[in-house]
N, C-alpha and C positions, 0 to 999 in steps of 0.2 A: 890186412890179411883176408885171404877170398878161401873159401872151404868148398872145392869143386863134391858134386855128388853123382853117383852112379847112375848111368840112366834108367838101370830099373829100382831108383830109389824108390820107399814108399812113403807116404803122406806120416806116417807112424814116426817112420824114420828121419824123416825131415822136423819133425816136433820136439821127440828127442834130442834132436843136435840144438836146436834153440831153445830148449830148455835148460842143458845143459849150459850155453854160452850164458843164459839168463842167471844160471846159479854162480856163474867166474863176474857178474857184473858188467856184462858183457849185451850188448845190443845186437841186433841184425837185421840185414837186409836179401831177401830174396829175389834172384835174376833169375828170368827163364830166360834161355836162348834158344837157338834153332836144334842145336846139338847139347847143351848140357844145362843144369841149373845149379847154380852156385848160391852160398850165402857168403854175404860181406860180413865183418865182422867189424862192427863199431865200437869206438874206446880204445882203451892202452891195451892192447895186442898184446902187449910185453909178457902179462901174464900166462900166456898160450905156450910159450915156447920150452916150458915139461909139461905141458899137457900132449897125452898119446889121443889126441882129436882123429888121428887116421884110423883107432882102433873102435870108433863107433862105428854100428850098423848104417850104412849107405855112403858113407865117405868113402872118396876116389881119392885126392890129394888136398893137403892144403898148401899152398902158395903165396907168400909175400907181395904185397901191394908196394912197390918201390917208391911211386907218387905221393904226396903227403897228401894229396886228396884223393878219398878212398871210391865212394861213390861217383862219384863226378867220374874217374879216370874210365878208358878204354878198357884197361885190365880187368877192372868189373865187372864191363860190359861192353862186350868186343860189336854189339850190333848198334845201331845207331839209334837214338829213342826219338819217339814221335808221341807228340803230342797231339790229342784230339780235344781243339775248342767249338762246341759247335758245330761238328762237324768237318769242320776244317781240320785238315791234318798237319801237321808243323813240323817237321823234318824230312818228308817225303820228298819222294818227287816233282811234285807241283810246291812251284815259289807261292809262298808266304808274300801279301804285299798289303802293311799292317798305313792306312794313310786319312790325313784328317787335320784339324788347325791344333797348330802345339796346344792352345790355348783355348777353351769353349768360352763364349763370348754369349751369344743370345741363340735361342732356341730356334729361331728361323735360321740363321745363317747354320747353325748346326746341321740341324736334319738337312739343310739344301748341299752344303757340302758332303753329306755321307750319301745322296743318291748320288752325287757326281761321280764321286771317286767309286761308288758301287758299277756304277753305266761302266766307266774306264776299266774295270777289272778287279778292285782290291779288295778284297777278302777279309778283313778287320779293318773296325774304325777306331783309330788313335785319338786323343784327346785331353788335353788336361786340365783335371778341375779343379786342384790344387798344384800351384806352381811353386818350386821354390826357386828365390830371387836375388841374386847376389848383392842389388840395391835394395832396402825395405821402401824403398819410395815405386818401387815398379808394381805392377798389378798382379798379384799374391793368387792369383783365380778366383773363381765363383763355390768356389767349395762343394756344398752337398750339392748347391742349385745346379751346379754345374751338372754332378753327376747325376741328377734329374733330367738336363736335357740330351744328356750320351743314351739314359735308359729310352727316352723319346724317340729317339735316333734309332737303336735297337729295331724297338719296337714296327717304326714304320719301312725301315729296309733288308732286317733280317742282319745286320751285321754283328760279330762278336764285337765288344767294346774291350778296349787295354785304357786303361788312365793309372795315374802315379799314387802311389800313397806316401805320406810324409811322416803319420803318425801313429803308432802302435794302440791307440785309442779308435784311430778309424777304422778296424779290421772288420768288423761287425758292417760297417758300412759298405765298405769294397766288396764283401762275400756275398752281399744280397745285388748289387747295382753292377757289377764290372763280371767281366768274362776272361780277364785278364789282370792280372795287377803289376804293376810295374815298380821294380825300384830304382832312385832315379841315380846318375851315377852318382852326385853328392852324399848318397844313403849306401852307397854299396859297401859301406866297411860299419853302417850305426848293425853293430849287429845285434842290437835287442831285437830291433826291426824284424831282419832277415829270420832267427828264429822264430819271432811270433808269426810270418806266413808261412813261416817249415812247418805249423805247426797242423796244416791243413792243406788241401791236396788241389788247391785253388791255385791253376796256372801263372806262375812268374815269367814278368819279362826282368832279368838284372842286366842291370846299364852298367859299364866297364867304370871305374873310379877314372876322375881327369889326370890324375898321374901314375894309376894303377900298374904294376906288371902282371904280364899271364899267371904267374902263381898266385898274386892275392887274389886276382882276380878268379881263379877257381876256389879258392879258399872259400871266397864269400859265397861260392855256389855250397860248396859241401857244408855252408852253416844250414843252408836251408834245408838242403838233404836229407844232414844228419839227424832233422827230425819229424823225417819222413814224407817231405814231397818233394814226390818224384817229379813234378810236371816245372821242371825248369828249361829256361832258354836263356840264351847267353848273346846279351845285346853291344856288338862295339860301334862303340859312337865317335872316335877320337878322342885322343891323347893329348895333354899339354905338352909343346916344344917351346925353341925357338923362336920359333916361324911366329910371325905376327899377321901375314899378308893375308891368312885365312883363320877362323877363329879357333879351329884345331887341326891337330893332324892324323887322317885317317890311318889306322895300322891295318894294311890291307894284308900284311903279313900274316897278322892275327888272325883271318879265317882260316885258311889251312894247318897256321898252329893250334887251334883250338876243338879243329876236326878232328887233328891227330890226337891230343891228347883226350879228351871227352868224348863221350856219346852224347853230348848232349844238341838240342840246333843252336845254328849261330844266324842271328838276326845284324843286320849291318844300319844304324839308321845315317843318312850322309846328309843329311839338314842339319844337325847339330855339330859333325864332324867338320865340316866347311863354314857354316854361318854363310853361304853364300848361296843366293837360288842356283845362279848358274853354273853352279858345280856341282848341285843336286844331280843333276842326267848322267855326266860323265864318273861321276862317283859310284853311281847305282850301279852301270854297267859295270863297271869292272867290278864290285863286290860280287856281283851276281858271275861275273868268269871268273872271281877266284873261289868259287864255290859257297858262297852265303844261302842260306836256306830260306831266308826273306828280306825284306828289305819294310825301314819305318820311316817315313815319308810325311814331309810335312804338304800339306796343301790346303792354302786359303784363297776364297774368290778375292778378295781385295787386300792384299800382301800389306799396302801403304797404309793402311789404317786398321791392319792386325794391332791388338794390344799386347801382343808379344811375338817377336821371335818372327815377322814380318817379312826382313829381308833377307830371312833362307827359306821360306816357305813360296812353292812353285804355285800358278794357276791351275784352275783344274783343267782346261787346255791342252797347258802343257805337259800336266798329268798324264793327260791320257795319249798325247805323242809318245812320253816316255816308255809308257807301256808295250806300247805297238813296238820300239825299238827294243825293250828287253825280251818280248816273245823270240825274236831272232836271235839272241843270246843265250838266249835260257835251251834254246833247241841245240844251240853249236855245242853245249856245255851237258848235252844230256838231260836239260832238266825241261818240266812244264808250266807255260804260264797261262 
């Protein structure tokens, strides 16, 4: 339920209604918009419906939330939200293009792939320093050292870092070292997880679950939400099918469903969706015309002897080909790169 308010509500007045929600057990959330500001009302709503809530001072209407996700939905918040990492704006107009080795590996190779992909254009550097592994035999990451050498990287090219968290013990960790924190799609339903970075206003990337649908999958955004950070993005990587020819399948459908339904951005990454390099480029493009707000991009100088995730991670090369071609897309579609 959304509790629209008068535009010459007063701050008074606004306190009162959230007090009031506070004494029904009741939580909230405040949207400004270009034209009105509303509070969302978080919890069992149930209780509201003999409460005369239109008879407080500054209340216009209140309005049913149809979605089962309340913050998350459009209804909420009919403008679209932007996140500032950095400086970097993340739902804007200018693409997002978050790129980097799935995997940090040694500090040289590190910092030398984030000045490349910086030269080519990309705007965050990706990275992981804790990997989770479907075999316990594959290489797990470098953990903290890892993200040692992402704050290195940082440091010498000015890039926001995203890397993955796996354990609600590292939170402490990720808040001081990453710019970004990422949940990885195998985490998108641990939802101890998701509330303990709800629990702070430190930008999430959440990665779509391998068999998720669009409702869990904003579900898991509204765990985060609902305790109070706002600074979510909504990352689709591929789906499990079928298909075996490629190692998942992109739901390109998913961007514009996701845009409809949320304010929130949607980040597309197509290394993980494919597992193939060479369907990295033609993946990108079309996320990027079907309206994706950035794109996460794997790229290693020497793919064959990446310790992970090698054979869908592009050159920097060809990175930065790719680049040059999504500029002309990203202009056809309105948007800047």
């Amino acid at each position: 339920m959304i509790i629209v308010l008068k535009p010459e509500a007063s701050e008074s007045e606004v306190d009162h209604i959230i007090d009031r929600l506070r004494d029904l057990g009741l939580k909230s959330q405040i949207s400004t918009g270009q034209e009105r500001t509303i509070i969302g009302v978080i919890g069992d709503d149930r209780i509201l419906h003999n409460q005369p809530l239109t008879a407080l001072p500054g209340v216009e209407s209140v309005l049913p939330i149809l979605a089962p996700w309340k913050l998350v939905s459009r209804e909420f918040k009919k403008e679209s939200t932007i996140i500032d990492v950095g400086g970097v704006k993340i739902g804007a107009k200018q693409l997002v293009i978050m790129a980097g080795p799935c995997a940090v590996e040694r500090l040289e190779l590190t910092v030398g792939i984030a000045h490349e992909v910086k030269a080519s254009g990309a705007t965050i550097l990706r990275g992981g320093a804790y990997k989770p592994r479907t075999s316990p035999y594959s290489f797990q990451g470098l953990g903290r050292e890892g993200l040692d050498y992402l704050v290195e990287a940082r440091k010498q090219t000015g890039l926001p870092v995203v890397s993955e968290i796996l354990d609600t013990r590292d939170i402490e960790l990720f808040l001081e070292k990453a710019d970004i924190i990422q949940i990885g799609a195998r985490n998108m339903q641990n939802f101890e997880l998701l509330k303990e970075v709800g629990a702070y206003d430190k930008p999430v990337l959440l990665k779509r679950g391998l068999s998720a649908t669009i409702k869990e999958f904003l579900l898991s955004a509204e765990y985060i939400m609902s305790r109070g950070n706002q600074n979510v993005m909504l990352c689709e990587r591929g789906i499990r099918t079928f298909e075996t020819q490629y190692r998942n399948t992109l739901d390109l459908a998913a961007i514009p469903t996701l845009k409809e339904l949320s304010h929130l951005p949607v980040i597309v990454d197509p290394s993980h969706a494919t597992g193939k390099w060479d369907l990295v480029a033609p993946m990108s493009k079309a996320a990027v015309a079907a309206g994706a707000d950035g794109l996460l991009i794997e790229v290693h100088s020497n793919p064959e002897c990446a310790l992970c995730d090698g054979e869908e991670s592009i050159k920097p090369s060809k990175f930065k080909a790719l680049m040059a071609d999504l500029k002309k897309i990203a202009k056809a579609v309105d948007r800047e790169l």
